[in-house]
C-alpha positions in Angstrom: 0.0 0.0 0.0 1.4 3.8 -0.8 0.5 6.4 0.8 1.5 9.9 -0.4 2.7 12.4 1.9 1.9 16.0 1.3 3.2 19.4 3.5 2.8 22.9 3.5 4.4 25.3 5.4 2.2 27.8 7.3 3.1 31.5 7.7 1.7 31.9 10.6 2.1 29.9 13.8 -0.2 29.1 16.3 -0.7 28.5 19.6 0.4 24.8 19.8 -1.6 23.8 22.7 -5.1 25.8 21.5 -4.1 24.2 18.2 -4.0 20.5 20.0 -6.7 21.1 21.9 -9.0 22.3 18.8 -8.0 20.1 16.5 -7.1 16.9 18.7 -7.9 17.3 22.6 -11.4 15.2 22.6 -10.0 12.1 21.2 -8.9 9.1 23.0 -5.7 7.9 20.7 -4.4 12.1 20.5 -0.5 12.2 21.1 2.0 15.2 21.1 5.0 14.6 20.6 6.3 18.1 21.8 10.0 19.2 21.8 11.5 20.1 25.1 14.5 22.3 23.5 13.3 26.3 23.0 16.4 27.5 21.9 17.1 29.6 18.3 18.7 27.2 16.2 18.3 23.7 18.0 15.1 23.6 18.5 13.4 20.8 16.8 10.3 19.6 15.9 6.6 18.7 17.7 4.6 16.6 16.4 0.5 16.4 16.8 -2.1 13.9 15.8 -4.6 10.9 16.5 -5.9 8.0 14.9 -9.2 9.2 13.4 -8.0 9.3 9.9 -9.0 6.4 7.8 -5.8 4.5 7.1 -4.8 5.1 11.1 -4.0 1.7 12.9 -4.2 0.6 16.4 -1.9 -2.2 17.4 -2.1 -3.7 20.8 -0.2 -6.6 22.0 -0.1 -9.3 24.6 3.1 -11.2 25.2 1.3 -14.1 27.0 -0.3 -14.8 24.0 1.9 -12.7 21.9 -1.2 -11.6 20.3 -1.6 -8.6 17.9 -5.3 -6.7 17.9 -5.1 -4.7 14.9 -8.0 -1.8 14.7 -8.5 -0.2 11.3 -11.0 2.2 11.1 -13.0 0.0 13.6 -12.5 -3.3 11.3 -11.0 -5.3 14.2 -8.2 -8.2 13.3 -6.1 -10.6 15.1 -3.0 -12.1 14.8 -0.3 -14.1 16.5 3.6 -12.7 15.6 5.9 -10.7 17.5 5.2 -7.0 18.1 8.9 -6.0 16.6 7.9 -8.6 12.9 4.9 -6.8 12.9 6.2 -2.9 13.3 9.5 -4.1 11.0 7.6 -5.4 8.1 4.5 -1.9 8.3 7.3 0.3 8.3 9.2 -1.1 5.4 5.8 -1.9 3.6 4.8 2.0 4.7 8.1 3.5 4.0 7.8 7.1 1.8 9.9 9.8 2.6 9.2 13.4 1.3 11.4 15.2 -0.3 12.3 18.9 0.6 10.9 18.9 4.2 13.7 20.4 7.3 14.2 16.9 8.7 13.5 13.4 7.9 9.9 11.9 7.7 8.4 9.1 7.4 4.7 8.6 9.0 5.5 5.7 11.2 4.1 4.5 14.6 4.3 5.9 18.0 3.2 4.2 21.2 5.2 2.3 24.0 6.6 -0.7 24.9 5.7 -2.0 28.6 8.4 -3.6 30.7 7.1 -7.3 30.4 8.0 -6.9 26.5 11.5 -7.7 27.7 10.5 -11.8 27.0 10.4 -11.3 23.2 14.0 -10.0 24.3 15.4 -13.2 26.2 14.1 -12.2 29.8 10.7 -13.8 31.8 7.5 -12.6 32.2 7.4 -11.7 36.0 3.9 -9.5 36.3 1.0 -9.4 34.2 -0.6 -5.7 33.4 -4.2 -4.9 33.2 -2.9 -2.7 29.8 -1.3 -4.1 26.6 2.6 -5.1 26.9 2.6 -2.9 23.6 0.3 -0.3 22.0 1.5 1.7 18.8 -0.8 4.1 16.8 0.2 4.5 13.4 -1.4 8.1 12.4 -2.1 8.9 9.0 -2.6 12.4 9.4 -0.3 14.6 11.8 0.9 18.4 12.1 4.8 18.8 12.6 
C-alpha cells in the first residue's frame, strides 16, 4: 500500500496547545509529541495527531499470547507474531519519505513498549498488566 505524503508550510504559527486542543484534545488515541528544547537554532520539531484518519491503525499486544489486535477504522483483526515482525515489516511496507521537508519523515508508529515486553527479548515474564505489553498508533494524518 502507498500512501502519499503532502506538506505545507504555514506562515503563521499558532498557539500549539489551543491548536491540540482544537483540532485533537477530545480524542482518546491524541498524542503530542512536543519538543522540550526552546532555543534559536536547536530547537526541533513537535509533532501532533490521533488515529481518526481512515488509514490510522491501532496495534495492541499481549506477550502471554503474543497476540496482535489490529483496529483499522473499527475493522477489528487478530493475529499471532511478534510485536517488533509486525512494526518491521509496516514500516518497510509503509516506508515514503518526502522530499524537501527540514528533517527526515516518514509517517510511522508511536506508542510504548511495557516492561514485560522484555520476553520477546530473552528475559521472563514476571507480572501481568491490566494494559497491553505494547500499544502503537500509526497516524495517517499529523501536524509537525
Amino acid at each position: 500500500m502507498i500512501f502519499n505524503i503532502h506538506s505545507r508550510k504555514l506562515t503563521v504559527y499558532p498557539d500549539s496547545e489551543r491548536v491540540f486542543v482544537h483540532l485533537f484534545g477530545s480524542q482518546p488515541t491524541a498524542f503530542w509529541l512536543d519538543s522540550s528544547r526552546v532555543e534559536p537554532g536547536l530547537s526541533r520539531f513537535s509533532f501532533m495527531g490521533d488515529g481518526t484518519g481512515p488509514n490510522s491503525l491501532l496495534v495492541q499486544y499481549s506477550i502471554t499470547d503474543q497476540k496482535l489486535t489490529i483496529n483499522c477504522s473499527g475493522k477489528i483483526t487478530h493475529r499471532r507474531e511478534s510485536i517488533f515482525s509486525y512494526l518491521h515489516r509496516e514500516l518497510d511496507r509503509r516506508y515514503n519519505c518526502l522530499e524537501g521537508l527540514p528533517f527526515d519523515f516518514n509517517c510511522g508508529f508511536v506508542g510504548y513498549f511495557g516492561y514485560e515486553i522484555k520476553a520477546e527479548c530473552g528475559g521472563n515474564i514476571v507480572h501481568q498488566s491490566q494494559f497491553p505489553d505494547a500499544m502503537f498508533l500509526l497516524a495517517d494524518r499529523i501536524i509537525a
